[in-house]
C-alpha positions in Angstrom: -14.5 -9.7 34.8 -17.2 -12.4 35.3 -20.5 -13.1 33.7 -21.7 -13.3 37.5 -21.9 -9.8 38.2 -25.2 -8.0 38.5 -26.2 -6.8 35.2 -26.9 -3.0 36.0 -30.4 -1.4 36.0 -31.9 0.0 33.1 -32.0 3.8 33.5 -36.0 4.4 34.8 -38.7 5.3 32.3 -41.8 6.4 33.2 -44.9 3.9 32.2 -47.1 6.6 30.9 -46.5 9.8 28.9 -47.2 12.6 31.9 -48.9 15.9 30.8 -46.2 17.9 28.0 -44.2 20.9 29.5 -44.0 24.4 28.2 -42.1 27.3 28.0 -38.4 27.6 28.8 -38.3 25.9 32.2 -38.9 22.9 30.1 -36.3 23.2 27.9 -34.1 23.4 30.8 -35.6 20.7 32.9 -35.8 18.0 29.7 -37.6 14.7 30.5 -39.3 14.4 33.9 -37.2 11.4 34.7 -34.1 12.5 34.1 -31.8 14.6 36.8 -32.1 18.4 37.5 -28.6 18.8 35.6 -29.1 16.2 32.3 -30.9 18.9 30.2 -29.0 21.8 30.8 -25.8 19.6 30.5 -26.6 18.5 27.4 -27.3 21.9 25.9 -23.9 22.9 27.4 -22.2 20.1 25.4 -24.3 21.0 22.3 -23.7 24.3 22.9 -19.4 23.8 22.9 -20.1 21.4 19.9 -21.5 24.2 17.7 -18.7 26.4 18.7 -16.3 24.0 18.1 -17.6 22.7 14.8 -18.6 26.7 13.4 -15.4 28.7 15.4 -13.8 30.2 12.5 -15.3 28.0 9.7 -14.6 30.0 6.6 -11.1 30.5 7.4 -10.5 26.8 5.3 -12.3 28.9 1.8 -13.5 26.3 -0.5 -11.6 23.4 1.6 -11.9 20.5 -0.5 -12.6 22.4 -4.1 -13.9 19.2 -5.8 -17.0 19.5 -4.2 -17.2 22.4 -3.7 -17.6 23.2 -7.9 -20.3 20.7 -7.6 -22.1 22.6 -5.1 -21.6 25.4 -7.2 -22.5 23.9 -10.6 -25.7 22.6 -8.6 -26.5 25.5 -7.1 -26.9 27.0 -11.3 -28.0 23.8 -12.8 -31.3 21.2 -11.4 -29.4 18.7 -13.6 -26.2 19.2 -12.0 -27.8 19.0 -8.8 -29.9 15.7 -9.1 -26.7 14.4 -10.4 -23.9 15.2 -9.0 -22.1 16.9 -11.4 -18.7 18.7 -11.4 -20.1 21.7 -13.6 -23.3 23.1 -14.5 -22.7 22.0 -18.1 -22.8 18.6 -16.8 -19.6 17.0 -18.6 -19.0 14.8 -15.4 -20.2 13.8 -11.7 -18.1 13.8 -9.2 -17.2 10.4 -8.4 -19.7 9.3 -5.4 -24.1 9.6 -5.4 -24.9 13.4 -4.7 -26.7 13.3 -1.4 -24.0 15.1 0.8 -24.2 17.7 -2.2 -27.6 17.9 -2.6 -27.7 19.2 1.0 -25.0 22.0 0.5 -26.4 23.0 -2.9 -29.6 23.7 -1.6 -27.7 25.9 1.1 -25.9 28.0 -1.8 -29.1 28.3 -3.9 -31.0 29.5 -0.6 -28.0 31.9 0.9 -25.4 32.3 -2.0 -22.2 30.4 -3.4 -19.3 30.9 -0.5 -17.9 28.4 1.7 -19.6 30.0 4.6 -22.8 28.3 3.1 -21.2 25.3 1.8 -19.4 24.2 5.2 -22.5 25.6 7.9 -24.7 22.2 6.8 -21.6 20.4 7.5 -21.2 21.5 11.2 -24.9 21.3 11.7 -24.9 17.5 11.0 -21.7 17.1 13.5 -24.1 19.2 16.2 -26.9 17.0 15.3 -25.1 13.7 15.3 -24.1 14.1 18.9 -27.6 14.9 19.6 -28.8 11.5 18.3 -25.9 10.0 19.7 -27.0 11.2 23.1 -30.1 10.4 22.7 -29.7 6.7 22.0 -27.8 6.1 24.3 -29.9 7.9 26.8 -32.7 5.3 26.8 -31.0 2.9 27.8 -28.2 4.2 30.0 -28.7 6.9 31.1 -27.9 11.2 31.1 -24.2 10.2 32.3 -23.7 7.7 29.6 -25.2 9.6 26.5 -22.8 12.5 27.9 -20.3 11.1 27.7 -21.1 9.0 24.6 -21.7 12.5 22.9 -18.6 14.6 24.5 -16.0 11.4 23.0 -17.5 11.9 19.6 -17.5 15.2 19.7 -13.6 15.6 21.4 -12.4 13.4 18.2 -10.3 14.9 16.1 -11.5 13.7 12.9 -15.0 14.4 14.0 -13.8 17.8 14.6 -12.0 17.6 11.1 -15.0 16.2 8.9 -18.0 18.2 10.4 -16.1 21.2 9.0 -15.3 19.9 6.0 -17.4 19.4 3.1 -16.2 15.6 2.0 -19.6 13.2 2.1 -18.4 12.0 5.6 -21.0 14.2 7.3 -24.0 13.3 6.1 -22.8 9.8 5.7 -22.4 9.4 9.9 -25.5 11.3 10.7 -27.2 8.8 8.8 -25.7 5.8 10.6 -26.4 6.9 14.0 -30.1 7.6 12.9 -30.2 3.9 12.0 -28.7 2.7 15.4 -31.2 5.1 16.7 -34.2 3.8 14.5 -33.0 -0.2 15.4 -32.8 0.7 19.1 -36.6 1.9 19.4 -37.4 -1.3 17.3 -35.9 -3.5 20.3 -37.7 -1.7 22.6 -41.3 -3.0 21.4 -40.3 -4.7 18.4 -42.2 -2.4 16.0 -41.7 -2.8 12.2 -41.6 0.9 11.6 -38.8 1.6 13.3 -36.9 -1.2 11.3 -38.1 0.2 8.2 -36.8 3.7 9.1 -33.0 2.2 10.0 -33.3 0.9 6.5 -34.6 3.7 5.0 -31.6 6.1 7.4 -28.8 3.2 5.9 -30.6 3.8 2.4 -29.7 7.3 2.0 -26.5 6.4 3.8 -26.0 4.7 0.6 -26.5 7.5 -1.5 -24.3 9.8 0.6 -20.9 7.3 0.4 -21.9 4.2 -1.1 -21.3 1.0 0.1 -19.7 2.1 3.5 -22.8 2.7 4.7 -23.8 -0.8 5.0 -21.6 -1.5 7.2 -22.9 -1.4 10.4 -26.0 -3.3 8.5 -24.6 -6.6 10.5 -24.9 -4.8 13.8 -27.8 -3.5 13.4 -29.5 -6.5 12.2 -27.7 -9.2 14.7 -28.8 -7.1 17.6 -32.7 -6.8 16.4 -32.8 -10.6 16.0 -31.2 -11.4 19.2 -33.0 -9.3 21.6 -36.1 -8.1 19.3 -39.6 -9.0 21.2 -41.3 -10.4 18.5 -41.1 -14.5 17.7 -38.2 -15.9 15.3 -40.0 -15.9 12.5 -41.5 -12.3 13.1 -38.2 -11.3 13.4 -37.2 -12.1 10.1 -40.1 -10.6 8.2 -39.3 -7.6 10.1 -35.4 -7.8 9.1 -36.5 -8.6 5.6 -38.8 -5.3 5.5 -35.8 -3.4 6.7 -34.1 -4.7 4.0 -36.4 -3.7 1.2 -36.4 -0.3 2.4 -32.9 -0.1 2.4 -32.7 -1.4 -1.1 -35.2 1.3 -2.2 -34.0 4.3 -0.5 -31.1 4.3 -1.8 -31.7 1.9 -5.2 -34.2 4.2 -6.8 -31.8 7.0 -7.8 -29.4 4.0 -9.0 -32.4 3.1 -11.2 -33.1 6.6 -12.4 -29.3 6.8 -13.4 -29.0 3.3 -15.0 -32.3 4.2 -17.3 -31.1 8.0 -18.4 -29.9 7.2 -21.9 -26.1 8.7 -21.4 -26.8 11.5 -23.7 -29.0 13.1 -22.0 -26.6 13.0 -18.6 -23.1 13.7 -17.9 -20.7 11.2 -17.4 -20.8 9.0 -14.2 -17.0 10.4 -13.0 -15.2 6.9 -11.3 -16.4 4.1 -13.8 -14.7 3.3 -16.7 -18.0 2.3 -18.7 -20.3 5.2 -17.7 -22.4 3.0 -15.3 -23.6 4.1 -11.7 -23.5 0.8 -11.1 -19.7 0.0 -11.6 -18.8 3.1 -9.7 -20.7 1.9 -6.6 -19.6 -2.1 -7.0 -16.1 -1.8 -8.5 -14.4 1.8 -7.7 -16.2 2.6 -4.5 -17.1 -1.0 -3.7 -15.2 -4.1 -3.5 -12.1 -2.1 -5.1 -11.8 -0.4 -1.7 -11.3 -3.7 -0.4 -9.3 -5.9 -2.5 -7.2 -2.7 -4.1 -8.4 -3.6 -7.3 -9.9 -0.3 -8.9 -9.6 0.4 -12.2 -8.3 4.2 -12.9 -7.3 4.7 -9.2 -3.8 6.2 -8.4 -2.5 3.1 -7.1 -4.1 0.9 -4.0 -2.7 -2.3 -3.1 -1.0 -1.4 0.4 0.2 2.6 -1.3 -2.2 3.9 1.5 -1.1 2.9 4.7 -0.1 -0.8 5.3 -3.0 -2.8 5.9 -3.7 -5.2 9.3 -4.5 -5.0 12.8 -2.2 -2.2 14.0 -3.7 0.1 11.1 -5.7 1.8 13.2 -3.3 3.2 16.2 -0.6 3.9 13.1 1.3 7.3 12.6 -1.4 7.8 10.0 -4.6 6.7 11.8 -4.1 7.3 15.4 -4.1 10.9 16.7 -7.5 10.7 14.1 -9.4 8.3 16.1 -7.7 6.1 18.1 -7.3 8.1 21.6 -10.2 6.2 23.4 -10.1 3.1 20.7 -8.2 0.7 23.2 -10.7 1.7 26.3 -13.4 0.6 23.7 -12.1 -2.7 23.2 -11.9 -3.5 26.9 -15.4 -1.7 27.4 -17.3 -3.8 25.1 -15.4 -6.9 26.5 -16.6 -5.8 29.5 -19.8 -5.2 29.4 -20.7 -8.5 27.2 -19.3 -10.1 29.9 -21.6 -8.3 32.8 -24.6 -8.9 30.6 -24.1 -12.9 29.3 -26.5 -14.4 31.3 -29.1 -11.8 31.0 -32.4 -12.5 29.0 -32.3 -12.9 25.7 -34.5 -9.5 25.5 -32.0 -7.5 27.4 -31.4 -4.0 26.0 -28.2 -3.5 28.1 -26.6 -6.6 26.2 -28.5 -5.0 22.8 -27.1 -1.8 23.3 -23.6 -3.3 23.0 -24.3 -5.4 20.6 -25.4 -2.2 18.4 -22.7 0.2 18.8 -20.0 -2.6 19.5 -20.8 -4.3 16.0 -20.5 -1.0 14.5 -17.0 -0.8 16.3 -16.2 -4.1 15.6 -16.8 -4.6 11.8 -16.2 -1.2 10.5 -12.2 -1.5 12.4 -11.6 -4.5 10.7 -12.9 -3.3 7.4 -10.8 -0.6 7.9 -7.9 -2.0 8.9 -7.9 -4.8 6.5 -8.8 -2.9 3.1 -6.4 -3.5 0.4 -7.7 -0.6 -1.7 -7.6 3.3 -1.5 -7.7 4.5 2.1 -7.9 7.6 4.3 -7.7 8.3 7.4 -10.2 10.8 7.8 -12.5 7.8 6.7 -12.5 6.9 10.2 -14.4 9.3 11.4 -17.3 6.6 11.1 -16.3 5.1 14.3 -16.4 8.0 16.1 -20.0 7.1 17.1 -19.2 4.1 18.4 -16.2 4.7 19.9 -18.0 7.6 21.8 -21.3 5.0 22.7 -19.5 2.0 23.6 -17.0 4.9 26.2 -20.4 6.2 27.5 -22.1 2.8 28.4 -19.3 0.7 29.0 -17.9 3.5 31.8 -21.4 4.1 33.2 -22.4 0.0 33.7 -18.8 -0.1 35.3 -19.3 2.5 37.9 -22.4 1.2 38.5 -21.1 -2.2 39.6 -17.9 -0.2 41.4 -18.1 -1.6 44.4 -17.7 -5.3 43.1 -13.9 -5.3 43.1 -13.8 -7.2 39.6 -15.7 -4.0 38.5 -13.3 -1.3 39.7 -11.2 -3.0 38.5 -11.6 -3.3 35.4 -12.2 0.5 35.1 -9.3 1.4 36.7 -7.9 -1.1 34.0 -9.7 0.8 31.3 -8.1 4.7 32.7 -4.6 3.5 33.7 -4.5 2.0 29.4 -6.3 5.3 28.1 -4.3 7.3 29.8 -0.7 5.7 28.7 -2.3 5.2 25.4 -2.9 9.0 24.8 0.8 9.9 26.5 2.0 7.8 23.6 0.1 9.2 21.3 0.9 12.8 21.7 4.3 11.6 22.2 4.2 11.6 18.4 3.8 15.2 18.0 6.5 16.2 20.8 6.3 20.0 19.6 2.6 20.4 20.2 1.8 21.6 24.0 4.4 19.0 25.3 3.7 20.0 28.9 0.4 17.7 27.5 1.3 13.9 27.7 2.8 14.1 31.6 -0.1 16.0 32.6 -2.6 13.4 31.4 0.1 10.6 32.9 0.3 12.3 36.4 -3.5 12.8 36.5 -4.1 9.8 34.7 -2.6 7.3 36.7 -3.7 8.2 40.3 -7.1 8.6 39.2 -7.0 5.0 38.3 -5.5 3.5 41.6 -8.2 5.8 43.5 -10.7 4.3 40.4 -9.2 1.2 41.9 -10.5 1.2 45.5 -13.4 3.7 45.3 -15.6 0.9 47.0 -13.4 2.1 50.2 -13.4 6.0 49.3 -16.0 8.6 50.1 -18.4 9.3 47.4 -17.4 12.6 46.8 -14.0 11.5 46.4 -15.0 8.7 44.6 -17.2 11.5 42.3 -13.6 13.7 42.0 -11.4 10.9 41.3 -13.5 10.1 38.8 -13.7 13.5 37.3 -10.3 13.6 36.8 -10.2 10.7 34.8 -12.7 11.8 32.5 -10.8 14.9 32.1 -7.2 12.9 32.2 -8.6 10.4 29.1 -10.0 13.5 27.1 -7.3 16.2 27.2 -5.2 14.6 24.1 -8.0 14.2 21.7 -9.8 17.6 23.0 -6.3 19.5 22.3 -6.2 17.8 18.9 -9.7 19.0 18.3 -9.1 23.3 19.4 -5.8 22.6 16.9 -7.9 20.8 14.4 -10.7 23.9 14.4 -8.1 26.6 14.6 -6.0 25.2 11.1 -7.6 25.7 8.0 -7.8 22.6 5.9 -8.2 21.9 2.0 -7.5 19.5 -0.5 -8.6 15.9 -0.9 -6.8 14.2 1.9 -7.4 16.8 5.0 -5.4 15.7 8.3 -6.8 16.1 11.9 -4.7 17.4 14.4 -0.6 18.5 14.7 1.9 17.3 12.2 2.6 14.0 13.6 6.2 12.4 12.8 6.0 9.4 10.2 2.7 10.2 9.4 1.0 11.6 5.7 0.2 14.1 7.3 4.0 15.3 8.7 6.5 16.5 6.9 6.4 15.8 3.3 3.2 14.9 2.8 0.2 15.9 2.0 -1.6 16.9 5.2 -4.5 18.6 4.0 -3.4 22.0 5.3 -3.0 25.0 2.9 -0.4 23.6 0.6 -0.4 20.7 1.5 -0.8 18.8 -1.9 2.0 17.9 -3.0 4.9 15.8 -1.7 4.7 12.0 -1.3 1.6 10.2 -3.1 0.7 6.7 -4.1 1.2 6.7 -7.8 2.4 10.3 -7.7 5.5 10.8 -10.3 8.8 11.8 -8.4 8.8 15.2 -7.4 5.1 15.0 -7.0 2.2 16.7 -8.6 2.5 20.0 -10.4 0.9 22.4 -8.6 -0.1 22.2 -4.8 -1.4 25.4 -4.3 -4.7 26.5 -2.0 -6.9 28.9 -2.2 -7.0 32.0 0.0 -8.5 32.2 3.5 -11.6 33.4 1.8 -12.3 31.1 -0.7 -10.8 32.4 -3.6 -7.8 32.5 -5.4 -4.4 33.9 -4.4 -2.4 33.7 -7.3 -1.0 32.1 -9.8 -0.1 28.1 -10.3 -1.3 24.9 -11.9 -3.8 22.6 -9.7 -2.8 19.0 -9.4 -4.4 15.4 -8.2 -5.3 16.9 -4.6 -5.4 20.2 -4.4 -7.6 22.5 -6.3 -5.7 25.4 -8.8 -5.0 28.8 -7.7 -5.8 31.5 -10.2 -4.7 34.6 -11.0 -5.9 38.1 -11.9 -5.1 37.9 -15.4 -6.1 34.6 -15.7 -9.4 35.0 -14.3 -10.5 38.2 -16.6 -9.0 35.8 -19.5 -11.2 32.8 -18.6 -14.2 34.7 -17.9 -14.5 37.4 -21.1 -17.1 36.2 -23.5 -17.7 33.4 -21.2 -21.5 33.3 -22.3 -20.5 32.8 -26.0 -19.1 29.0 -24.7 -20.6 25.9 -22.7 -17.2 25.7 -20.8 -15.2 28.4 -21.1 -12.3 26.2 -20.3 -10.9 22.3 -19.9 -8.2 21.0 -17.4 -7.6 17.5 -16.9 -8.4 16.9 -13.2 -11.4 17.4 -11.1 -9.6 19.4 -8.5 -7.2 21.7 -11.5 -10.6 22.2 -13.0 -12.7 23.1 -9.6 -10.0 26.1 -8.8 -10.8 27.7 -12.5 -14.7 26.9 -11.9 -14.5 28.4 -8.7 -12.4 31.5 -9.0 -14.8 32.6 -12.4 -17.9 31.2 -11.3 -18.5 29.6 -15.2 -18.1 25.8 -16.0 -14.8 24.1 -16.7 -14.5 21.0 -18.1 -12.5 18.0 -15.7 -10.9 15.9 -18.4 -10.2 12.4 -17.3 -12.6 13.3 -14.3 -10.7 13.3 -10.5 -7.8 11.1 -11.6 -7.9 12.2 -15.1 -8.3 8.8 -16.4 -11.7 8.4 -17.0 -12.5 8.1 -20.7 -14.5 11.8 -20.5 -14.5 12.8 -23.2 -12.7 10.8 -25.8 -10.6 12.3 -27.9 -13.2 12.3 -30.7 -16.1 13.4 -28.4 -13.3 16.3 -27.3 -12.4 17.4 -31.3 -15.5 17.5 -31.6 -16.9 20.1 -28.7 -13.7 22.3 -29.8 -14.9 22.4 -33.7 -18.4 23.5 -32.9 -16.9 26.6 -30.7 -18.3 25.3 -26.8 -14.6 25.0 -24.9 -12.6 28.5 -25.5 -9.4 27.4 -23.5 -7.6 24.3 -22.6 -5.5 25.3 -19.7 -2.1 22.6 -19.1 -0.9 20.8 -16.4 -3.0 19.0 -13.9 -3.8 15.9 -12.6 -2.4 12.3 -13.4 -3.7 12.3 -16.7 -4.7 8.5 -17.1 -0.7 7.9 -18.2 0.8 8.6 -14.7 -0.2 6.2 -11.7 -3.4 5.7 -12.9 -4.2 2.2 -12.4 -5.9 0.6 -16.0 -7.7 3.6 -16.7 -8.2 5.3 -19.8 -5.8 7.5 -21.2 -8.0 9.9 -23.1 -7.1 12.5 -21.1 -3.2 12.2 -21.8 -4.4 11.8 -25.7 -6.4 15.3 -25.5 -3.3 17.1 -23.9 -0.9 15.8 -26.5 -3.6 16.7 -29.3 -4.0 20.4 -27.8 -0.6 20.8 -27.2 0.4 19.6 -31.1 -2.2 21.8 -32.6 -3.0 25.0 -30.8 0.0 27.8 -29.6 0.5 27.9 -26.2 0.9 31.0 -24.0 1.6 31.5 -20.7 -1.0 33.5 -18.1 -0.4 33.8 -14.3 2.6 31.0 -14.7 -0.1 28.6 -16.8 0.3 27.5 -20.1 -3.1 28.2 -22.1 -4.5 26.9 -25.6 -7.2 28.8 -27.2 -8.9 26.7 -28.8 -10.5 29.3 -31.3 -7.5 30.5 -32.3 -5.6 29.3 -35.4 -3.9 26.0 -35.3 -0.2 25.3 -35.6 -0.8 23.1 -37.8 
């Protein structure tokens, strides 16, 4: 592929707004420009987005409980809700800003606590992100290419995993695509209020997941200063305005936080020193990268090996990686159709958006010595899914220049090896699979190949077929992602896969699926490793551990909750998730000692004696999480000093399989 290729047309806009339509005609008819068939397509892919993204949605119950108590403890408490706390007696946050859960809160406090409520906001951003999605790309490329942009992302298995799923992940990619949105009208006529809104989108980006939100900042920003209209120097006022509202959408809550005198708030759950601040720099920030995070459960290469190949891993690959490769040699592609073009040229910007994205967040990815998951990769699913859709559309465009064809042929015959590989990994999963893609695969390419000599309807079916050929694998992993229910902390997209967390003996993020290898877990694993029920709620007895929330019991449930108005938290558990199952199944707050690690230092072991002496914690229940003594990585150890004070002063007994302290009863001592 040359730069002397004919840089494709611009899909058509009109030059003035005609006359609005009404009624339902023009909901099926869409823009005047655009093809009888875009709209109604586009609803149809909505449409089998929602369906995909709602189809049997409660069947995961709380799915990850840690947030799901914070929804809960938000939905009883404003101050647990503007802060993000793990219960309504606000003794900790959960260990990332609040915005995902201020969204699902105000879901429960409208329609009721139940993970109906909790997870429906969820799918509704994954609807809505491929709607933006499509519509960005749409201005520039076309129906076909925003189609297809939107039908990759949503195909993904972890986009089909995290849009059902109540992690921050969600709200966190909805706001990215706004911003490529926002920064793509601001290229078009290089108006400052569009830049400002991109910040503003990245902003609360920021207060969804912190500092992974700014990175598709370089993308956005390189492309506005290479092809915005204005002058240089406008430019850079412009980028600099964008900046401020970036820094103030998101810093004023920081602000807010930082000048709350720490009595009058809970604990900020992930820092070590109580500060907002530390949490987003040090455990959430540049910890993630250089695997240097104070009271983490190990990093430094215990989550995956980190370099180039992370990405199409055991771990990483069946998430995200299907139509990764056909990226790479996309965006190579059309940088190269477009590198003469004007400097202005939005078909060169519109890579330079969505590729950046690609580009940076892979290799921040990929690289990171810290903590690392692989449904974290569901931020590339937008831009794996923009850069498919325009890359494929400028190609066929230019199909019949040979060195266009070519390539594209190039870019099936790779995607559709790539994905026999890939479902190679889970041989037991619809094996008749991977040689069907192959045989359809491959042919479709050669015809791909020489369509400048075919008909155009077999051109049009050859082509078909590799559409449908490249997104079989990841649209199977997608029906079996939405059919499995998924809980925990580390939910899996897709089949067991062999050598990967989530295969055998390891925590896949399916019922159960807790315990079993862990970086920093002690041998054996975790105690506990339970889920709770289809419905949300408890199934029995067992002690929760690091991942996966406690089950709880009959008994233990009418223990927890009698007289539970005479206490501020009727019971402690070291461990966010051991403490969420209690909150959850009893509907009262429990205390997370140590926080989601248990080795934050909340409470001491002073502040602790002292809650138990004035009567406000009726039980401390053992077992749980690591504990601040067990792969915690420099934190505090509080929590393991409070278990061994309990456990030396109080008489146990045992409820549902649990060992319980009551800690207004008598003391051993």
């Amino acid at each position: 592929m040359t730069s002397t290729l004919p840089v494709p047309p611009i899909a058509a806009r009109p030059t003035a707004n005609p006359a609005p339509r009404r009624g339902p005609a023009a909901l099926l008819r869409g823009r005047p420009d655009d093809p009888a068939w875009a709209r109604p397509a586009l609803l149809a892919l909505l449409a089998a987005t929602a369906v995909l993204y709602l189809w049997g949605l409660g069947a995961s119950g709380w799915a990850n409980a840690f947030y799901s108590a914070a929804v809960q403890a938000g939905s009883q408490s404003w101050t647990a809700f503007f802060f993000g706390s793990s219960d309504a007696a606000n003794s900790i946050t959960v260990d990332k800003t609040p915005a995902s859960l201020w969204v699902m809160a105000l879901s429960a406090r409208v329609f009721g606590v139940n993970a109906w409520n909790i997870l429906v906001p969820q799918a509704v951003m994954g609807v809505a992100t491929v709607a933006v999605v499509f519509a960005t790309v749409r201005r520039w490329y076309g129906p076909a290419a925003g189609l297809l942009a939107g039908a990759v992302l949503a195909s993904t298995p972890v986009a089909a995993l995290m849009f059902r799923f109540n992690n921050p992940d969600a709200l966190l990619v909805l706001l990215m695509a706004v911003a490529a949105y926002a920064t793509v009208r601001a290229i078009e006529r290089g108006q400052t209020a569009w830049l400002v809104a991109a910040g503003t989108a990245i902003g609360f980006g920021f207060l969804a997941k912190m500092l992974q939100a700014l990175l598709i900042v370089p993308a956005l920003w390189l492309a506005y200063l290479v092809a915005g209209p204005p002058g240089l120097g406008r430019r850079l006022v412009q980028l600099l305005a964008a900046g401020a509202a970036m820094v103030v959408s998101a810093g004023w809550y920081i602000l807010v936080v930082e000048l709350v005198p720490a009595s009058m708030r809970p604990y900020i759950g992930g820092s070590q020193g109580n500060s907002i601040l530390e949490l987003a720099l040090g455990y959430n920030g540049l910890g993630r990268l250089n695997g240097e995070e104070t009271g983490s459960v190990g990093g430094g290469g215990g989550w995956g090996t980190p370099g180039w190949a992370r990405m199409f891993d055991a771990e990483q690959g069946g998430q995200i990686a299907w139509l990764l490769p056909a990226a790479v040699l996309l965006l190579a592609a059309g940088l190269a159709v477009t590198a003469r073009a004007p400097r202005t040229d939005r078909a060169r910007a519109g890579f330079l958006v969505w590729g950046g994205w690609l580009v940076v967040t892979a290799a921040v990815f990929s690289l990171m010595q810290g903590i690392f998951h692989a449904y974290y990769t569901v931020a590339l699913a937008p831009a794996v899914g923009a850069v498919v859709g325009m890359g494929a559309v400028t190609l066929w465009r230019l199909r019949r220049h040979p060195a266009a064809s070519l390539a594209l042929a190039g870019v099936v015959a790779v995607s559709a090896v790539w994905a026999f590989v890939l479902l190679g990994r889970s041989a037991e999963f619809v094996p008749w699979l991977r040689w069907t893609v192959l045989a359809a695969g491959l042919p479709a390419a050669a015809a791909i190949a020489v369509t400048s000599r075919l008909r155009a309807r077999v051109a049009a079916l050859a082509a078909a077929v590799a559409l449908g050929s490249v997104l079989a694998g990841p649209a199977a992993y997608a029906v079996d992602t939405a059919a499995t229910p998924h809980t925990g902390s580390i939910p899996s997209a897709g089949p067991q896969v062999a050598g990967g967390r989530g295969g055998p003996g390891g925590p896949g993020g399916r019922p159960g699926g807790g315990r079993g290898t862990f970086p920093g877990a002690p041998p054996g694993g975790l105690p506990g490793g339970g889920a709770p029920g289809r419905d949300g709620r408890a199934g029995g007895g067992g002690m929760g551990g690091l991942l996966d929330a406690a089950t709880v019991g009959d008994r233990m449930r009418a223990l927890l909750t009698a007289e539970a108005g005479s206490y501020t938290w009727v019971a402690a558990a070291v461990g966010s998730q051991n403490a969420s199952g209690y909150q959850l199944a009893t509907g009262e707050p429990v205390m997370a000692v140590g926080g989601f690690n248990g080795s934050d230092p909340s409470p001491t072991l002073a502040q602790f004696q002292r809650y138990v002496a004035e009567g406000r914690i009726h039980y401390f229940i053992g077992g749980g999480g690591a504990g601040g003594g067990r792969g915690a990585s420099g934190g505090s150890s509080a929590a393991a000093q409070i278990a061994a004070w309990v456990s030396a002063t109080f008489t146990p007994q045992t409820v549902d399989g649990v060992t319980v302290y009551d800690l207004t009863a008598a003391t051993t001592a």
